[in-house]
ZADO-10716 format. One line per 10 residues: for each residue x, y, z of N, C-alpha, C. Coordinates in Angstrom, 1 decimal. Example, Ala and Ser with C-alpha at 12.3 -4.5 7.8 and 13.67 -1.06 7.14 Angstrom:
<nodes>
13.2,-5.7,7.8,12.3,-4.5,7.8,13.2,-3.3,7.8; 12.8,-2.2,7.1,13.7,-1.1,7.1,12.9,0.0,7.9
</nodes>
This chain:
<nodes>
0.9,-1.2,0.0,0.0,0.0,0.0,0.9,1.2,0.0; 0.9,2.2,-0.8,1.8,3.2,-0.9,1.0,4.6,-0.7; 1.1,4.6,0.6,0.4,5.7,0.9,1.0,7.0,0.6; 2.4,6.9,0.8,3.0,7.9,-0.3,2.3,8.7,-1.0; 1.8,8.2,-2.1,1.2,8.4,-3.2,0.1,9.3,-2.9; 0.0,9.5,-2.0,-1.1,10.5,-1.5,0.2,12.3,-1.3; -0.5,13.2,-2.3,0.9,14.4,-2.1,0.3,15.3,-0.4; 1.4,15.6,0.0,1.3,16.6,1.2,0.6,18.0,0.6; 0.7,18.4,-0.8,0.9,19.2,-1.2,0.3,19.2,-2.6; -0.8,19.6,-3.3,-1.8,20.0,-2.5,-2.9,19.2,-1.9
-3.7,20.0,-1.7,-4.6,19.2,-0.7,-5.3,17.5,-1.8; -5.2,16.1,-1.0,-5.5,15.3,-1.4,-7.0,15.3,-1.0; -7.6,15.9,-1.3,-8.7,15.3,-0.5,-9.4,13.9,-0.5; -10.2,13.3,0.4,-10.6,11.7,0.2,-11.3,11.2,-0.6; -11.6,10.8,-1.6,-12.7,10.9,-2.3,-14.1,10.4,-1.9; -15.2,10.9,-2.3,-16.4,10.6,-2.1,-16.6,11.2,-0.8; -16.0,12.0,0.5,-15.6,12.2,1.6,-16.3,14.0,1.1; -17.7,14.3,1.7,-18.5,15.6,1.3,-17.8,16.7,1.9; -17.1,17.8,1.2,-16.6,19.2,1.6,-18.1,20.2,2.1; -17.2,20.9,3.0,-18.2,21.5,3.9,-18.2,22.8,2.8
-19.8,23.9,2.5,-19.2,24.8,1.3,-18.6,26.2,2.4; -17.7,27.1,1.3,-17.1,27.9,2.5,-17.8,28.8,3.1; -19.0,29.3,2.8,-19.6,29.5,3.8,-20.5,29.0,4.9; -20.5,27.8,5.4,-20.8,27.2,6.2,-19.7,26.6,7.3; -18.2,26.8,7.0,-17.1,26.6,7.9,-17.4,27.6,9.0; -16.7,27.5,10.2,-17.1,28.4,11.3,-15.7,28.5,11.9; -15.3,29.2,12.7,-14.3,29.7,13.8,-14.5,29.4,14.8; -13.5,28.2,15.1,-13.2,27.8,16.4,-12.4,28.3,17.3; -12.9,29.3,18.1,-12.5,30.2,19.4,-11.4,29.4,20.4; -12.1,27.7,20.5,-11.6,27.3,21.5,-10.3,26.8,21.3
-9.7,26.7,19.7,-8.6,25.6,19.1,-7.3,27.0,19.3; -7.3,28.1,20.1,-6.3,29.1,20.0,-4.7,28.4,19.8; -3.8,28.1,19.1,-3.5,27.3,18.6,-2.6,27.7,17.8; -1.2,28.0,17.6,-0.6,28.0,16.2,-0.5,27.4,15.4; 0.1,27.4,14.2,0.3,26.6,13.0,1.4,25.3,13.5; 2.2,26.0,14.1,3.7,25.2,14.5,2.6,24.3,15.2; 2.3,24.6,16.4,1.6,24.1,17.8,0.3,22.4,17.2; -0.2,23.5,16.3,-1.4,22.3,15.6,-0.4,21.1,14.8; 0.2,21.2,14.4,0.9,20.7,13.2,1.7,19.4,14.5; 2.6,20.2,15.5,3.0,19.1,16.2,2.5,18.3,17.2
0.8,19.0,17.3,0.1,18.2,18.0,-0.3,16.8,17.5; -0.3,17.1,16.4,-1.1,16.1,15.0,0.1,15.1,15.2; 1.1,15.3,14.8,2.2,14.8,14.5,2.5,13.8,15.4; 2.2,14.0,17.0,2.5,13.7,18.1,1.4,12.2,17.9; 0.0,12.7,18.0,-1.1,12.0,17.8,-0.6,10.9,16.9; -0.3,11.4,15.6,0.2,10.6,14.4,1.4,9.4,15.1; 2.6,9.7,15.4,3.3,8.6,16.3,2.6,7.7,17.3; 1.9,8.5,17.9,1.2,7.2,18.9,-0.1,6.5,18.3; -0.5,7.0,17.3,-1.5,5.7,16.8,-0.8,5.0,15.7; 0.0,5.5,14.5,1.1,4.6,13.7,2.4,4.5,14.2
3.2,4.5,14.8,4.2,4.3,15.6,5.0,4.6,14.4; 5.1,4.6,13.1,6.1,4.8,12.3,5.9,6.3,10.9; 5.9,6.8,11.3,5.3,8.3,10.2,6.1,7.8,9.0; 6.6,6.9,8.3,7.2,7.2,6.8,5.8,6.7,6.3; 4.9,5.7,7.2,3.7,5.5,6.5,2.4,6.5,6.2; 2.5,8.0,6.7,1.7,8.8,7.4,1.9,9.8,6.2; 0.8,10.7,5.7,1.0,12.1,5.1,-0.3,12.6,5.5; 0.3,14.1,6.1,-0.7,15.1,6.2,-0.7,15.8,4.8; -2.0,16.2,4.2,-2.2,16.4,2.8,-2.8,17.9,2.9; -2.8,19.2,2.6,-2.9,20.6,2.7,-2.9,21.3,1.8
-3.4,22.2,1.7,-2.9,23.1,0.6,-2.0,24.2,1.3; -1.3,24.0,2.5,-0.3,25.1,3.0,1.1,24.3,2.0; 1.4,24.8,1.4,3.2,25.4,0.7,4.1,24.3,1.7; 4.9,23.4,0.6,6.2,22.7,1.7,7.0,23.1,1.1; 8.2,22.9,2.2,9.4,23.2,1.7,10.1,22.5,1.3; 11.1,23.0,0.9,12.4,21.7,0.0,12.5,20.2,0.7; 12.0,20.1,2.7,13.0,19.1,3.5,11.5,18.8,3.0; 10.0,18.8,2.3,9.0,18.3,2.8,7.8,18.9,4.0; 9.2,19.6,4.7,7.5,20.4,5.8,7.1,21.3,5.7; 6.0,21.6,6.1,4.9,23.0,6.0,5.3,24.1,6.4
5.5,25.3,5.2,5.2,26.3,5.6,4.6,27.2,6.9; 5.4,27.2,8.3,4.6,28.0,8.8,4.2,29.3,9.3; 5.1,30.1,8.2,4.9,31.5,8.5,4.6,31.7,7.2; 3.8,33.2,7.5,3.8,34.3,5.9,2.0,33.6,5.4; 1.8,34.4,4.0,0.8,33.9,3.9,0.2,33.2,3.1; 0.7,32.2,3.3,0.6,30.5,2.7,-0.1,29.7,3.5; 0.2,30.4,5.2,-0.6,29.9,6.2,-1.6,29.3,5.9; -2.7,30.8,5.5,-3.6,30.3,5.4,-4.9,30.5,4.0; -4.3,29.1,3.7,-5.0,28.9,2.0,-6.2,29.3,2.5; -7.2,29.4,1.0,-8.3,29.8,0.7,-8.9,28.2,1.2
-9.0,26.9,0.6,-9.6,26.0,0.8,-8.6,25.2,2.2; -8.8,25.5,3.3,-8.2,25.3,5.0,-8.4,23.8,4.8; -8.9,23.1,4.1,-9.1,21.3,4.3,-7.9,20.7,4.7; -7.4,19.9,5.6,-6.8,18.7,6.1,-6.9,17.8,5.6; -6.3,16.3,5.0,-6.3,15.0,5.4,-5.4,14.3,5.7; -5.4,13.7,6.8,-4.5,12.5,7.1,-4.5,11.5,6.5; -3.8,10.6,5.9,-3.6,9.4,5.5,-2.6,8.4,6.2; -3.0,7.0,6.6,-1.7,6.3,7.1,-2.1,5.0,7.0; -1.3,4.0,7.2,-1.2,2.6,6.5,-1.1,1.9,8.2; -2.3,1.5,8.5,-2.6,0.8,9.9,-2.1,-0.8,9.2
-0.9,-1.2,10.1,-0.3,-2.0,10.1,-0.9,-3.5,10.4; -1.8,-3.2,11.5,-2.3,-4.7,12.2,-3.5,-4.6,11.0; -4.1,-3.7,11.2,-5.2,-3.8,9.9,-4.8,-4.4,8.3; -3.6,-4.1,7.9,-3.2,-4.1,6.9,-4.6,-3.2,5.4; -4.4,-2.2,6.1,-5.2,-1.5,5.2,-4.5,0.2,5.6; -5.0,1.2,4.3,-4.7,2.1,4.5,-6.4,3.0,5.3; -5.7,4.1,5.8,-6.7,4.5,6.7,-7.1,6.2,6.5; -7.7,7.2,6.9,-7.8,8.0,6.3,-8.8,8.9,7.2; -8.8,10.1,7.6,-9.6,10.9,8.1,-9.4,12.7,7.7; -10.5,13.3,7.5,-9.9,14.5,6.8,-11.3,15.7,7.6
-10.9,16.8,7.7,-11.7,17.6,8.1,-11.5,19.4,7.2; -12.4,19.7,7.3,-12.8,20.9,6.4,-13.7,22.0,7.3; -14.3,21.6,8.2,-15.4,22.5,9.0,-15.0,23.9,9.4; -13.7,24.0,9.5,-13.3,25.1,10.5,-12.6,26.1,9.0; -12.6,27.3,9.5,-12.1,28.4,8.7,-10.6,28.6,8.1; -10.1,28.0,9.1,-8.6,27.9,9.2,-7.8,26.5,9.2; -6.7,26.6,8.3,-6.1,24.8,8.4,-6.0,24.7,9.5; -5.3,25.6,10.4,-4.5,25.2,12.0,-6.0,24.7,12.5; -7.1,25.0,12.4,-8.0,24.7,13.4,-8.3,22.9,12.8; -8.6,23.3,11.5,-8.7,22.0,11.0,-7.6,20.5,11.2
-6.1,21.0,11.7,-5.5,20.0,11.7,-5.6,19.9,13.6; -6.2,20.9,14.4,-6.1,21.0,15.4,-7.4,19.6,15.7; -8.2,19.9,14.9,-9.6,18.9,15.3,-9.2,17.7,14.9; -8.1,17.3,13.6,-7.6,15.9,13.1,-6.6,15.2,14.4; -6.2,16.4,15.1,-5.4,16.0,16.4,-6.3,15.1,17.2; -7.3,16.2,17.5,-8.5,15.7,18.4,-8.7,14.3,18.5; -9.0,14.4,17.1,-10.2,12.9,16.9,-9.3,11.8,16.6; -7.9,11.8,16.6,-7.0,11.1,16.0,-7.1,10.7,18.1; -6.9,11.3,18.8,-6.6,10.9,20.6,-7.6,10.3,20.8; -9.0,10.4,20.2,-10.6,9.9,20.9,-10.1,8.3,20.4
-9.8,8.3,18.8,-9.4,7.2,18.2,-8.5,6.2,18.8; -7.6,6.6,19.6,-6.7,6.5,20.4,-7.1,6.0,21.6; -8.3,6.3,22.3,-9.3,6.6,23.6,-9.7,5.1,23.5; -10.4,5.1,22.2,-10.9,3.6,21.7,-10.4,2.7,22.1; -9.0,2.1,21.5,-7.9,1.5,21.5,-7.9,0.7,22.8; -7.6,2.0,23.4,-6.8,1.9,25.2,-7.9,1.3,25.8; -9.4,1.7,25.9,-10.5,1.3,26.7,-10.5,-0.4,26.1; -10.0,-0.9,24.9,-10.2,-2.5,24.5,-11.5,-2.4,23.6; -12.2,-1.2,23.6,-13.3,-1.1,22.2,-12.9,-1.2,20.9; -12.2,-2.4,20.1,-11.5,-2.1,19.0,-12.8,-2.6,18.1
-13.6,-3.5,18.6,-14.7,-3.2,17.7,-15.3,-1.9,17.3; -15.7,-1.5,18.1,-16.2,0.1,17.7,-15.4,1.3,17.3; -14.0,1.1,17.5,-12.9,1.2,16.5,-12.9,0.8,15.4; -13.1,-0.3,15.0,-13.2,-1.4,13.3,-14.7,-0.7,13.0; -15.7,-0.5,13.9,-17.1,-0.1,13.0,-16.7,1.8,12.2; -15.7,2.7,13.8,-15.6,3.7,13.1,-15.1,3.8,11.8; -13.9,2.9,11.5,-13.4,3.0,10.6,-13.8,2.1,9.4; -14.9,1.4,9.5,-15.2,0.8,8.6,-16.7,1.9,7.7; -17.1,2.7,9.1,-17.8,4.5,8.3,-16.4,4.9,7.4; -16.0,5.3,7.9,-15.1,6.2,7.0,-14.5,5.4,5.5
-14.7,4.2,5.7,-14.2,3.3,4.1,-15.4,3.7,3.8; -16.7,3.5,3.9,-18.0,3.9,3.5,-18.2,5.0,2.7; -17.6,6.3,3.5,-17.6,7.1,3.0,-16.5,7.5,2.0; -15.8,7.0,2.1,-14.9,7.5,0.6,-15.4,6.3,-0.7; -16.2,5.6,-0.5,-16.6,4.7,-1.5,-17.2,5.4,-2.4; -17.5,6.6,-2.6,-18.8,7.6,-3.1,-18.4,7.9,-4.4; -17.3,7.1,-5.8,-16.6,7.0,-6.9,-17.5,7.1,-8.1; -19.0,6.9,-7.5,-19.7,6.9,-9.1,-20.8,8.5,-8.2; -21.2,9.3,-9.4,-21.7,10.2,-9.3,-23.5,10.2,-8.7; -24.1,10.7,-8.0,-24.6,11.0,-7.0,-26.2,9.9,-8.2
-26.2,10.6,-9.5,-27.3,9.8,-10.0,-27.2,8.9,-10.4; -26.2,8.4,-10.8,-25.8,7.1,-10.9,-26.0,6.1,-9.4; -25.7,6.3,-8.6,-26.0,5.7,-7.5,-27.5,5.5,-7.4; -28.1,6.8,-8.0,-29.8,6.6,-7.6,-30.6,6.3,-8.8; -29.7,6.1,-9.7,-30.7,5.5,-10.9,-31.6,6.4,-11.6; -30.7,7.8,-11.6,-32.1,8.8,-12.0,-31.2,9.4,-13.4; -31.7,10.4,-13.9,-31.1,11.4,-14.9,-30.4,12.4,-14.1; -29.6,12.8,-14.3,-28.5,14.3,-13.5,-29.9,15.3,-13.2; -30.4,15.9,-15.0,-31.6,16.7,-14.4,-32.5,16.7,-14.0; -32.6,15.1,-13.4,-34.2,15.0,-12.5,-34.3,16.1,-12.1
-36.0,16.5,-11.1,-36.8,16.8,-10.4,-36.2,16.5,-8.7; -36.5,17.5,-8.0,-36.2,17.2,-7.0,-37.2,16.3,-6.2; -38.6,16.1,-7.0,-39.6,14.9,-6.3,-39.1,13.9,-7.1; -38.8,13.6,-7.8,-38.2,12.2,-8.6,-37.0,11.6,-8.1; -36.1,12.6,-7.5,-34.9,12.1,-7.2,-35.4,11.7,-5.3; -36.6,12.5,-4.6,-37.0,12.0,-3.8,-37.8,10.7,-3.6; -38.6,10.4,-4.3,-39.1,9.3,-4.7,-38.5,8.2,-5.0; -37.2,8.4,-5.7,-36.7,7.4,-6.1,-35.3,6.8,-4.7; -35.1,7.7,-3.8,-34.4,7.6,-2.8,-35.1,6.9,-1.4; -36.6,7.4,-1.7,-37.4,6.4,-0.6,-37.4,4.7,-1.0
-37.5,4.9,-2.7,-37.8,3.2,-2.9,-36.7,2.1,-2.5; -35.4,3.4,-3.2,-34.1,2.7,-2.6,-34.0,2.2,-1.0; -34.3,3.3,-0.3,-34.5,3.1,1.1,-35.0,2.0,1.7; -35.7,1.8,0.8,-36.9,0.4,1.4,-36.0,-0.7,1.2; -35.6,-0.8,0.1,-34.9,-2.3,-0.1,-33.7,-2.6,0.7; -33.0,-1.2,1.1,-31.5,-1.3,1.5,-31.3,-1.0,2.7; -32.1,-0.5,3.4,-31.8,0.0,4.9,-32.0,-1.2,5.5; -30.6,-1.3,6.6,-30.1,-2.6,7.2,-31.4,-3.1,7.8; -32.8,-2.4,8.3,-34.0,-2.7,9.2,-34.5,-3.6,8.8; -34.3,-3.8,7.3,-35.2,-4.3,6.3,-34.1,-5.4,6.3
-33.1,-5.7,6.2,-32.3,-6.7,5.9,-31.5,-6.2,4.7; -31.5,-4.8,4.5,-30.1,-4.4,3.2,-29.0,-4.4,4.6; -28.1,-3.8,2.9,-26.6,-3.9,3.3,-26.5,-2.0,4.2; -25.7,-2.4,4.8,-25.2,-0.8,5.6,-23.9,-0.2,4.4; -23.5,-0.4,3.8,-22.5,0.2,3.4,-23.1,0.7,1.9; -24.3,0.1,1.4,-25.2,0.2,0.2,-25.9,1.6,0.5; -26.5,1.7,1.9,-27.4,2.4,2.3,-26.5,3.6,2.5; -25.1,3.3,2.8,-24.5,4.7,3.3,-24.4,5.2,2.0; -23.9,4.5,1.3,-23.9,5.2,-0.4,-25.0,6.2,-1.1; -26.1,5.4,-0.6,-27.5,5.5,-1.2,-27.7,6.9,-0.4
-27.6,6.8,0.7,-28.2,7.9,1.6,-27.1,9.7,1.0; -25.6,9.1,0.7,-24.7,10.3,0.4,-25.0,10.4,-1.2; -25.5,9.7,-1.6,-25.7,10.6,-3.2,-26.9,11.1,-3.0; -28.3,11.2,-1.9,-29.1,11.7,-1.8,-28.8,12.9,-1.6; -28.1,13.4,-0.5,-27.9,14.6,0.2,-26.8,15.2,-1.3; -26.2,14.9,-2.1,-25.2,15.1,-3.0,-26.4,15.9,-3.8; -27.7,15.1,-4.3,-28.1,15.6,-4.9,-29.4,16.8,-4.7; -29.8,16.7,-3.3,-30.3,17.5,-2.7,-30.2,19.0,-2.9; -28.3,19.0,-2.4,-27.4,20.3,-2.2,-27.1,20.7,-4.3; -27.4,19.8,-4.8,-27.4,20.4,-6.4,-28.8,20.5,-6.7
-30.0,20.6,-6.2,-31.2,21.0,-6.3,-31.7,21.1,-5.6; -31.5,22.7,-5.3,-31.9,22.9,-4.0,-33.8,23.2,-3.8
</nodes>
């Protein structure tokens, strides 16, 4: 698995993985926080859940430098699109792994929250909940599965109707929500090209 292949530079984002639009990002008061500070909080996080960073890239649209690391002064700080993603190659899993955030205004806050949720992940671990560890992360494969376009997943025309593309999302619903005896990773699909195409007809 060559996670490599994922660049620091610019931002990789995950695919199928829904961007928040920029006016709906917010300012987190509480992440006070520098660039340096966020970056080697992450970092820190990053060693103690992969124990080996050559398998790890943080993916940004902040500027690296010649050695590979980020820019942290001047105003490269802070790009127009602030998105994060982490990428890393979980070893016992033998799978690559992936978490990315966009909500906040600013990268530092954004890599501040990837800190966060990277220690809750970590929280998991340590309490012996690795099932509900394997379910979190088996959401997040879910969600970047999202490779075919929102109508294609729902069987409609791009220009449907916004009652046709509803209609046709309830019938799906019926067959595939796990209640009924569908699949969960069907229904997560089914449910993210709904809202995909919701937010394109509004």
């Amino acid at each position: 698995m060559q996670v490599k292949s994922h660049p620091a530079y610019p931002l990789a984002w995950p695919e199928g993985w829904k961007r928040t639009l920029p006016n709906k990002r917010s300012r987190n008061l509480r992440y006070r926080i520098s660039l340096k500070q966020a970056l080697n909080e992450l970092l820190e996080e990053l060693r103690k859940m992969v124990g080996n960073l050559k398998y790890a890239v943080i993916s940004s649209n902040i500027p690296i430098k010649r050695d590979g690391n980020p820019y942290i002064t001047g105003h490269s700080i802070k790009p127009k699109d602030p998105g994060v993603a982490v990428y890393w190659y979980d070893v016992t899993a033998k799978t690559e792994r992936v978490i990315a955030c966009d909500a906040w205004v600013e990268a530092r806050e954004n890599i501040r929250a990837l800190a966060l949720a990277l220690r809750a992940l970590r929280q998991l671990e340590r309490c012996k909940a690795t099932e509900i560890l394997d379910r979190a992360f088996s959401g997040f494969a879910a969600l970047t599965d999202g490779q075919e376009p929102w109508w294609v997943v729902l069987g409609v025309e791009q220009g449907s109707s916004p009652a046709v593309i509803k209609d046709t999302y309830h019938i799906l619903a019926k067959t595939h929500h796990p209640d009924v005896g569908g699949d969960h990773v069907q229904m997560v699909k089914i449910s993210k090209a709904y809202q995909e195409a919701l937010e394109g007809n509004p």
